[in-house]
C-alpha positions as CSV (number, residue, x, y, z in Angstrom):
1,X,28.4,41.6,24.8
2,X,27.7,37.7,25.6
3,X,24.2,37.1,26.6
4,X,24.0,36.0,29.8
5,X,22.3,31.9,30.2
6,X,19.0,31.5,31.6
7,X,19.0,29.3,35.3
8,X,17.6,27.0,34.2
9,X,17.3,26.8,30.5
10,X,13.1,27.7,30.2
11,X,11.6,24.1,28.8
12,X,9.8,25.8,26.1
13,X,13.0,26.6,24.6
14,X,13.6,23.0,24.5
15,X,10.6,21.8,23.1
16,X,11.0,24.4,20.4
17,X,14.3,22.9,19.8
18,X,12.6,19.8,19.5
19,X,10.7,20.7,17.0
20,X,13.6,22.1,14.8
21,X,16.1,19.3,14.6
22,X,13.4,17.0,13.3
23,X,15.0,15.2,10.0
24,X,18.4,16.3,11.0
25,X,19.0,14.5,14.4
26,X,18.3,10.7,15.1
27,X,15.8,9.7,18.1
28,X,18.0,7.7,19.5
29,X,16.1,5.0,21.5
30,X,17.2,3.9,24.9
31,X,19.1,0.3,25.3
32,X,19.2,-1.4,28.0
33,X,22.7,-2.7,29.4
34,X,23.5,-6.0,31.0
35,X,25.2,-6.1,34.5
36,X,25.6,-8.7,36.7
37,X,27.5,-6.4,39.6
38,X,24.7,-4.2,40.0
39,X,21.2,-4.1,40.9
40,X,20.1,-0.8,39.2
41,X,18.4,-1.3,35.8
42,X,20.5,0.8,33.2
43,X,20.0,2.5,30.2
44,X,22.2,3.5,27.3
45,X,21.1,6.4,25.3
46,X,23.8,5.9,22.1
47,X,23.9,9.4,20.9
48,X,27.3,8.1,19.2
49,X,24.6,6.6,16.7
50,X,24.0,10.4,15.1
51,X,24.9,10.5,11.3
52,X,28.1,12.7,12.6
53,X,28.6,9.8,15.8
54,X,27.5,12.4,18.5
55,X,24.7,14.0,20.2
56,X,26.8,17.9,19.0
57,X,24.1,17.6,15.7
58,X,21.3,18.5,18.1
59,X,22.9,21.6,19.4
60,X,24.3,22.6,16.6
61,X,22.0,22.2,14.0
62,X,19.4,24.6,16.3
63,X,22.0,27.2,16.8
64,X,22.3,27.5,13.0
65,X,18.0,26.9,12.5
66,X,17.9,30.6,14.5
67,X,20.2,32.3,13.0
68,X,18.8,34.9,9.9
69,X,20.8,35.2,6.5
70,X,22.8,38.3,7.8
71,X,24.1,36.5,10.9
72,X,25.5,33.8,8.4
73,X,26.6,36.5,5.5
74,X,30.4,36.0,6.5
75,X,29.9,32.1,7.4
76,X,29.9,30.5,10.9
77,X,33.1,29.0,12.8
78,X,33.4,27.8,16.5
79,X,36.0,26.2,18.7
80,X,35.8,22.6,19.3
81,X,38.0,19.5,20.2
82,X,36.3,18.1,17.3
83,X,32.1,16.3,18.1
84,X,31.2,20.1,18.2
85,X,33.1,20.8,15.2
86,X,31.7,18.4,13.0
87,X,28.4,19.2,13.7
88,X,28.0,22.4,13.2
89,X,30.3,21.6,9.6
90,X,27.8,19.5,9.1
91,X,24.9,21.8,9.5
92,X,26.7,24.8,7.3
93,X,26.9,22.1,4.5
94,X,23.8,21.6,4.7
95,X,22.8,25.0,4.6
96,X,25.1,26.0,2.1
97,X,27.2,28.3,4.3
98,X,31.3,28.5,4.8
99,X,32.7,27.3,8.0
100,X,35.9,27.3,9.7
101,X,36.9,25.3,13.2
102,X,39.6,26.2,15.9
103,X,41.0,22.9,17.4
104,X,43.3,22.3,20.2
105,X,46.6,21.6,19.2
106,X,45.8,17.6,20.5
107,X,42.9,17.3,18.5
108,X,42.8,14.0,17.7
109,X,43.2,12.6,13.8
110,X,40.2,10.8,13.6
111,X,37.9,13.7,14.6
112,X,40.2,16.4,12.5
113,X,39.4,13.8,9.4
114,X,35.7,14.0,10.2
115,X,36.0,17.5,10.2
116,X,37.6,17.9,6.6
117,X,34.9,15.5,5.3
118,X,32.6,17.9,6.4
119,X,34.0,20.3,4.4
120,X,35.0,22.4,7.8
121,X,38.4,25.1,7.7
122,X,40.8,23.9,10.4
123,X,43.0,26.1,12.3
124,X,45.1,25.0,15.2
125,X,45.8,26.6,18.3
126,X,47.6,25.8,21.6
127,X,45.6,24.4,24.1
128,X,45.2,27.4,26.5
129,X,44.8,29.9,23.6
130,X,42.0,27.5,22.1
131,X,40.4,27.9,25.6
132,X,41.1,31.3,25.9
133,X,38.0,31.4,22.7
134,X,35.7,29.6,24.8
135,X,36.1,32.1,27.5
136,X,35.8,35.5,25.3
137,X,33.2,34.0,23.0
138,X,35.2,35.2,20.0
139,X,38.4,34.5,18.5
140,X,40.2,38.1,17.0
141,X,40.7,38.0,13.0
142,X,37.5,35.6,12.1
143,X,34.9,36.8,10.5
144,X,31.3,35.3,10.4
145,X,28.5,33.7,12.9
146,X,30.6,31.8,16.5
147,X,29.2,29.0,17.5
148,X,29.7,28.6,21.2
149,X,30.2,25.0,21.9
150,X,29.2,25.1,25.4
151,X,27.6,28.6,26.9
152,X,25.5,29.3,24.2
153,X,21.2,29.2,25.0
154,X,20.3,27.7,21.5
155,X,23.2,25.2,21.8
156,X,22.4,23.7,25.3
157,X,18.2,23.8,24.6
158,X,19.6,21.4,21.7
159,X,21.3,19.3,24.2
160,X,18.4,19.5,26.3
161,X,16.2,17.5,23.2
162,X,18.3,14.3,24.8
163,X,16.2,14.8,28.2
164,X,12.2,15.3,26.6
165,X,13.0,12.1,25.0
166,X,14.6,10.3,28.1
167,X,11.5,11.4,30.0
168,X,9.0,10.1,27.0
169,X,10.9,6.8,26.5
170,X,11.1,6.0,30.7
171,X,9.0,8.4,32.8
172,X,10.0,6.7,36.1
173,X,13.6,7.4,35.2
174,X,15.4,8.2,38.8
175,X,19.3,9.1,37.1
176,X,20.9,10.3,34.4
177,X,24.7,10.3,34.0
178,X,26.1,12.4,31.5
179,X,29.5,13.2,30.8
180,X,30.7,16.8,32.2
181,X,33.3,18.9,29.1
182,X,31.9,22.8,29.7
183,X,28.1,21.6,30.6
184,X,26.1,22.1,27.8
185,X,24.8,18.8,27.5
186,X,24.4,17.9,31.2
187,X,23.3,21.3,31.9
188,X,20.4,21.1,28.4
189,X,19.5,17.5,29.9
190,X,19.0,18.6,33.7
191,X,16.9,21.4,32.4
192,X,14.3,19.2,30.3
193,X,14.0,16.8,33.3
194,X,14.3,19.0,35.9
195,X,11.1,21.1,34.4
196,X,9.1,17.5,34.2
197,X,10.4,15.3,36.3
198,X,12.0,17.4,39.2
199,X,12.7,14.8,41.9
200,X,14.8,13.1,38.9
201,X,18.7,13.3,39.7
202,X,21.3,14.5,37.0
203,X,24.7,13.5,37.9
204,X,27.5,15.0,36.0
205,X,30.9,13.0,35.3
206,X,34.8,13.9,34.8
207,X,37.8,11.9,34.5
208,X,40.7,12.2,37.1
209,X,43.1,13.4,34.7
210,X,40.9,17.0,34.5
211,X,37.9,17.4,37.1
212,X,37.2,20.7,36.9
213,X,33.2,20.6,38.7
214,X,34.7,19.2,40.9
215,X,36.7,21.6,42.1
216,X,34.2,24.2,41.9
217,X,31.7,22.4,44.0
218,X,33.7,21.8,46.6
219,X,35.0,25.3,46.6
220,X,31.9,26.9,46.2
221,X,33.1,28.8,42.8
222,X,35.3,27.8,39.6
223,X,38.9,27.5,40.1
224,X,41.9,26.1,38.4
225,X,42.7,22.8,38.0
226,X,45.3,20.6,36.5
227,X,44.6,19.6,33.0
228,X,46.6,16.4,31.5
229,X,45.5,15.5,27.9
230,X,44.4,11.7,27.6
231,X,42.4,9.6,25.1
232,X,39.3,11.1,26.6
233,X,39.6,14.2,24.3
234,X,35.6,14.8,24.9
235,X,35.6,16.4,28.4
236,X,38.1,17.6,31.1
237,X,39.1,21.6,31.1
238,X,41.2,23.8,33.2
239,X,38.4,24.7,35.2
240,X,34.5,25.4,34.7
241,X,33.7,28.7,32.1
242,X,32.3,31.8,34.5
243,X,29.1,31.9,32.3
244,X,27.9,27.9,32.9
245,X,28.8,27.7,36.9
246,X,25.4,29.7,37.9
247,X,23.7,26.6,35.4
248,X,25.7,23.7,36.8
249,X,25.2,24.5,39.9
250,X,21.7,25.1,40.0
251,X,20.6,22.2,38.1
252,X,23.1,19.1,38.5
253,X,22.7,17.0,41.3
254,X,26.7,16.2,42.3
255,X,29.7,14.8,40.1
256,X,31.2,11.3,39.8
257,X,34.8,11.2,39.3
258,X,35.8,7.9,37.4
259,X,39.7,7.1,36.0
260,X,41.3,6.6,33.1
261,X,41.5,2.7,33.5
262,X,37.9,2.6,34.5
263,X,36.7,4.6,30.9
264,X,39.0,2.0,29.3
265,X,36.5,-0.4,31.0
266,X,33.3,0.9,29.9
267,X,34.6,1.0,26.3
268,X,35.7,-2.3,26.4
269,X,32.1,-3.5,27.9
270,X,30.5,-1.5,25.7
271,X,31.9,-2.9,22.4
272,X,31.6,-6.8,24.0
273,X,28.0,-6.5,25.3
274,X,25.8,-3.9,23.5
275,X,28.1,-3.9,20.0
276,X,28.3,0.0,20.4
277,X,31.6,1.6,19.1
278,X,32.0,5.0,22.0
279,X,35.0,7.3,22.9
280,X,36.1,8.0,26.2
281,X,33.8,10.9,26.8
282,X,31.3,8.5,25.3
283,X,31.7,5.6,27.8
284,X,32.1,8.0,31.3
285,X,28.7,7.5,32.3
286,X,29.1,4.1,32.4
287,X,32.1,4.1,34.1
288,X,30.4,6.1,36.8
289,X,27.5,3.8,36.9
290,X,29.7,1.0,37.7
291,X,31.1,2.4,40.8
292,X,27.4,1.9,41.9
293,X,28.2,5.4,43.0
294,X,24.8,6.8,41.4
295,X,22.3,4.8,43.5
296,X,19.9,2.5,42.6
297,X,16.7,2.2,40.2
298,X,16.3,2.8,36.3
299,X,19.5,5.1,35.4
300,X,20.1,6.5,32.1
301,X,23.4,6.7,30.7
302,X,24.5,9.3,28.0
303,X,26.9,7.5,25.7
304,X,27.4,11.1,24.3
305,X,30.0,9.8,21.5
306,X,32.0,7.2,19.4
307,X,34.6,9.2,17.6
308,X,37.5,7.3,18.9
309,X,41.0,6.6,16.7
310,X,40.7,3.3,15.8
311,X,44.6,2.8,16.3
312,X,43.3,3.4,20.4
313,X,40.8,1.8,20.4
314,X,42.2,-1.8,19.4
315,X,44.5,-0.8,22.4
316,X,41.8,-0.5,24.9
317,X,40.2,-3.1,23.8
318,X,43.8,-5.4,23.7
319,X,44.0,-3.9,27.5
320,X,46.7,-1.7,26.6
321,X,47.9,1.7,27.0
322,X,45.6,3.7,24.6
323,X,47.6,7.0,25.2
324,X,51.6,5.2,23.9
């Protein structure tokens, strides 16, 4: 039976997260970034500058704190495009227990590398059959502890660690863009802030190449959408899982749909002016900022990753395809 997820997630949960990923995630401070075509005052919060170069380590690494001796017996495995992966590698290591990851057949090289250095099991699967996991929360011939990457409560309360320290770092905040793959991290950050700082906005953002919130907000429930794989491996999904649309739509505060040429952007500005390395999920929220599409005032922006293939990265940053 999957356990239904608490609207929002309760901020003691959070907290308690808090308290568990101490000495295993970094606090990541908050940096600000220079722009001359905007008058907001914004904020980078480099979660690619976790030990596995994403904020995954802090959902992760709580799932497996929870978990007793039995429920990790047989091992742990979960589905991931690869940050999620590597984290929760990363935390059986450390723990000392077996783990195994299902990737998308496009899983990108540089995160399936990370993933063997972890010591992490990889087993491909088409696309849709990958996603199929995701929606059944189990994957038929694995044995051992599955570690949802998005819809699961302990996962998205250590997402939602990224918000208390938003909140204790700049209490006036007024946004926070974060990047949109299943919405467990937007969804863990909206429900720290939203519990503190309610009148605070939490914008969600997707790429045009796989918008899948939204679709569902404007069509009042998940649907299908058109998925086309690009160098922004991080988000974008045929359409939003039936267990995190009651969450996202309860707690985030709209969507900003950016393009692939405008990511490209945000990595390149990223690398010039703040000397931060991030991947495409990593550098949507600033691509969204820069529409000026998210207002004014102090705005937060969750650089939620820098796990990028070098090879398309010097692309990006030569202003070239990244995706030839």
């Amino acid at each position: 039976m999957i356990a239904k997820i608490p609207v929002p997630i309760p901020i003691e949960d959070i907290r308690a997260a808090n308290t568990r990923i101490q000495g295993a995630a970094v606090r990541t401070p908050l940096i600000p970034f220079s722009n001359d075509a905007s008058a907001a005052q914004i904020f980078l919060k480099p979660e690619n500058l976790q030990e596995i170069g994403s904020f995954k380590i802090r959902g992760a690494y709580n799932a497996l704190a929870v978990a007793n001796e039995i429920d990790l017996a047989d091992g742990v495995y979960t589905a991931s495009a690869g940050n999620m992966a590597q984290g929760v590698a990363w935390t059986a290591r450390r723990m000392n227990v077996q783990c195994e990851v299902i990737v998308p057949d496009h899983a990108p090289q540089t995160k399936l590398d990370a993933i063997r250095r972890l010591g992490g099991e990889i087993r491909k699967l088409p696309f849709d059959d990958w996603w199929q996991i995701l929606i059944d929360h189990r994957c038929d011939g694995m044995k051992g502890k599955f570690v949802h990457p998005v819809s699961d409560r302990d996962v998205i309360a250590g997402n939602g660690t990224i918000g208390l320290e938003i909140i204790e770092d700049l209490p006036d905040v007024d946004t926070v863009i974060v990047p949109f793959g299943g919405g467990g991290l937007s969804c863990g950050i909206a429900s720290a802030i939203k519990a503190i700082k309610p009148d605070t906005k939490v914008i969600a953002v997707e790429v045009d190449t796989a918008c899948p919130l939204s679709a569902a907000l404007k069509a009042g429930y998940p649907v299908k959408v058109d998925y086309k794989a690009s160098f922004v491996d991080g988000i974008g999904s045929r359409g939003v899982l039936a267990d995190m649309w009651p969450l996202s739509q309860t707690v985030l505060d709209g969507v900003i749909v950016v393009s692939l040429e405008e990511v490209a952007a945000a990595i390149r500005l990223l690398a010039e002016r703040n000397r931060l390395i991030a991947e495409g999920a990593g550098a949507a929220a600033i691509a969204a900022c820069l529409t000026g599409r998210a207002g004014q005032g102090n705005i937060v922006c969750i650089v939620s990753g820098g796990n990028i293939d070098t090879r398309k990265l010097g692309r990006i940053l030569e202003r070239k395809n990244p995706d030839t």
